[in-house]
C-alpha positions, 0 to 999 in steps of 0.5 A: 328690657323691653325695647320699642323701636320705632322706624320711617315710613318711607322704607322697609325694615329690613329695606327691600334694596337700600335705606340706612335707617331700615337696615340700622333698626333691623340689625339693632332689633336683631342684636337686642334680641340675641342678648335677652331683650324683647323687641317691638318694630313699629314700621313698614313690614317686609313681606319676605322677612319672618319677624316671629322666627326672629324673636321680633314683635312687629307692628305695622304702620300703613303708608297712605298715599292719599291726598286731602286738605293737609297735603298743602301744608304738610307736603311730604311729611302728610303721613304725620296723621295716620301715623299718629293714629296708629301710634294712639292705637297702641298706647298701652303697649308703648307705654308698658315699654322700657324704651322707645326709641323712634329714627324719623320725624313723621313717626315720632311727632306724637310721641313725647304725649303718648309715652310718659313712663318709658325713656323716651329717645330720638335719633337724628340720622341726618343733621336737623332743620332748626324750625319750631317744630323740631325744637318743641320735639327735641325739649319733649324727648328724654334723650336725643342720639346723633348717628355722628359727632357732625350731626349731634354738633347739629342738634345742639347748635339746631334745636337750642338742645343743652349738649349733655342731652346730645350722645352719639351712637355710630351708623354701623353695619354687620361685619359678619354679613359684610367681609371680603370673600375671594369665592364670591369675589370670583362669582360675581366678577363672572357673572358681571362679565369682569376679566381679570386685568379690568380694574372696577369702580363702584358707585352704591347710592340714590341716583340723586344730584347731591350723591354726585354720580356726574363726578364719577362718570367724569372720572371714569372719562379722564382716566379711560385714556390711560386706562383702558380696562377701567369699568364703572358700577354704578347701583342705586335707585333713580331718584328716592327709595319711594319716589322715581324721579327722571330729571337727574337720571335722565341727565346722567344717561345723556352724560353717559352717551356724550362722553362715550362712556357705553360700554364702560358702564354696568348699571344695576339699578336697584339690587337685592342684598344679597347681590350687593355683597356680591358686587361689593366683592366685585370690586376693586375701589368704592367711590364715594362723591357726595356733597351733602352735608347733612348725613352720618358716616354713610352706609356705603361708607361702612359696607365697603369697609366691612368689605375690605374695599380702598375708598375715595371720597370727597370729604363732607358731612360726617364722612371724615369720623370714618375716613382717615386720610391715607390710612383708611381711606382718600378724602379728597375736597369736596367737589374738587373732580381733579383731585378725586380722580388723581386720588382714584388714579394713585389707587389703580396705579399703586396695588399696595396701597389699595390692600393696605388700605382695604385692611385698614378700614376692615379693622377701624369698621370692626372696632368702631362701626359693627353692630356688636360695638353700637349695641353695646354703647346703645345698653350703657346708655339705656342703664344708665338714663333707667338707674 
């Protein structure tokens, strides 16, 4: 098949230090390419990838940072207008596809008017806001795919969208990239200065209210009393992916400094991805506090599976679809600091339980969220709406 995917303008593909859609498309393409398909990117090229020795079409779209008369009305989503320029560039090549497939909102407002032959498909990777426009987009499209059961039930109930029109088509992540590796366990657990008896936390996430690093921090305070070799990682950009914001990280700093937590914190900021499996396998519990309501399954949700690790997390948005209670994880409610640290202690102070745990969702990752198992349900699909 000849497959067109079509990216956010907001990130890379892959993304230089994080981003789920840009990760989700590249290990997509890649997969497609390995079972015969040919595969067109339209996105924001990474500089360091070879897309060419990867059997991938790549075409590229600018992200335009200038500002004119538009910008009132549109605000952020401004680059809706070169991206539709390019995208009429290139008509004949989206039209000569099988399949488009776009993943954000400014690169996929003009689609349904320039592709009249192939299947054309939206995926929603966060829950849609019910405007007008939306609605429009949602009747125009042939398919509509949400990254969970919480956002396809979004779409329906949004977007005024018939539910046989709605499928779900998991996040996933590559389990073959991500896995527990004892050597880089070790590696990196020097290089971060760990001892042996220190117990590591791990926050992976935008430095953002809403991902809820203030909760970790919090329970980093409360349990360092009884603990005392407990260390927090916290990784993840200060604000946006494409926009630094000071105001939340600023305040984090201060909260550092007034709970006397110094030296208790190892902030990396912004990571490559190869460091970051390294730092997964650094760590002993993922903490997972966010209150949004808007997302899948989450991406670090997933990696920290694939890495064998035990999580804690609030129990919000889709997060429960990967989550099972004491299974393959602790969900705690969401915001309730009390029991996400009691949850956080159980884990430090039950060593049987955070390996039983750490298998279990190592296991329900490879059977349910691996590239292997999304591409398979993405290929049904596609035969199925092109018979």
């Amino acid at each position: 098949m000849k497959i067109t995917v079509i990216s956010t303008d907001r990130e890379p593909v892959p993304p230089t230090y994080g981003g789920a859609i840009g990760r989700y498309i590249f290990d997509l393409a890649r997969e497609l390419v390995k079972r015969g398909h040919k595969v067109t990117i339209i996105g924001i090229p990474n500089i360091r990838t070879d897309y060419r020795s990867l059997g991938i079409n790549f075409i590229p779209i600018v992200k335009s940072d200038r500002k004119n008369a538009f910008q009132r009305v549109l605000g952020d989503n401004i680059n809706i207008i070169p991206n539709s320029i390019s995208l009429m560039r290139i008509k004949n090549l989206l039209e000569s596809s099988e399949i488009v497939q776009a993943h954000y909102f400014t690169t996929w407002a003009l689609l349904p008017w320039l592709c009249k032959t192939p299947l054309l498909i939206q995926v929603w990777h966060n829950v849609p806001k019910p405007n007008i426009i939306n609605k429009i987009l949602a009747r125009n499209f042939d398919l509509i795919i949400g990254v969970s059961k919480f956002i396809a039930r979004k779409i329906t109930s949004n977007l005024n969208v018939e539910a046989n029109k709605v499928t779900v088509i998991y996040d996933f992540v590559n389990t073959d990239t991500f896995k527990y590796d004892k050597e880089l366990r070790e590696f990196y657990r020097k290089k971060l200065n760990l001892n042996n008896d220190d117990i590591a936390l791990l926050y992976v996430g935008r430095i953002i209210p809403e991902k809820g690093l203030h909760y970790m921090l919090v329970t980093l305070h409360m349990l360092k009393k009884k603990y005392k070799k407990l260390k927090l990682l916290i990784v993840g950009p200060e604000g946006q992916f494409d926009k630094i914001e000071t105001v939340y990280p600023t305040f984090i700093r201060q909260l550092i400094v007034k709970l006397k937590l110094e030296k208790d914190i190892i902030w990396l900021r912004n990571v490559s991805f190869k460091e970051l499996l390294g730092i997964y396998n650094a760590t002993d519990i993922v903490g997972i506090p966010t209150t949004m309501e808007e997302g899948g399954v989450l991406l670090v949700t997933l990696e920290a599976m694939a890495s064998q690790k035990p999580i804690v997390a609030f129990n919000s948005g889709a997060i429960s679809e990967a989550l099972d209670h004491m299974r393959t994880g602790l969900l705690v409610p969401k915001g309730d600091i009390r029991a996400f640290s009691k949850a956080i202690e159980l884990l430090i102070s039950d060593e049987r339980l955070r390996l039983r745990l750490a298998i279990n969702a190592r296991r329900f990752c490879e059977e349910k969220f691996s590239v292997k198992t999304a591409v398979d349900g993405l290929l049904k699909l596609y035969k199925r709406y092109l018979i």
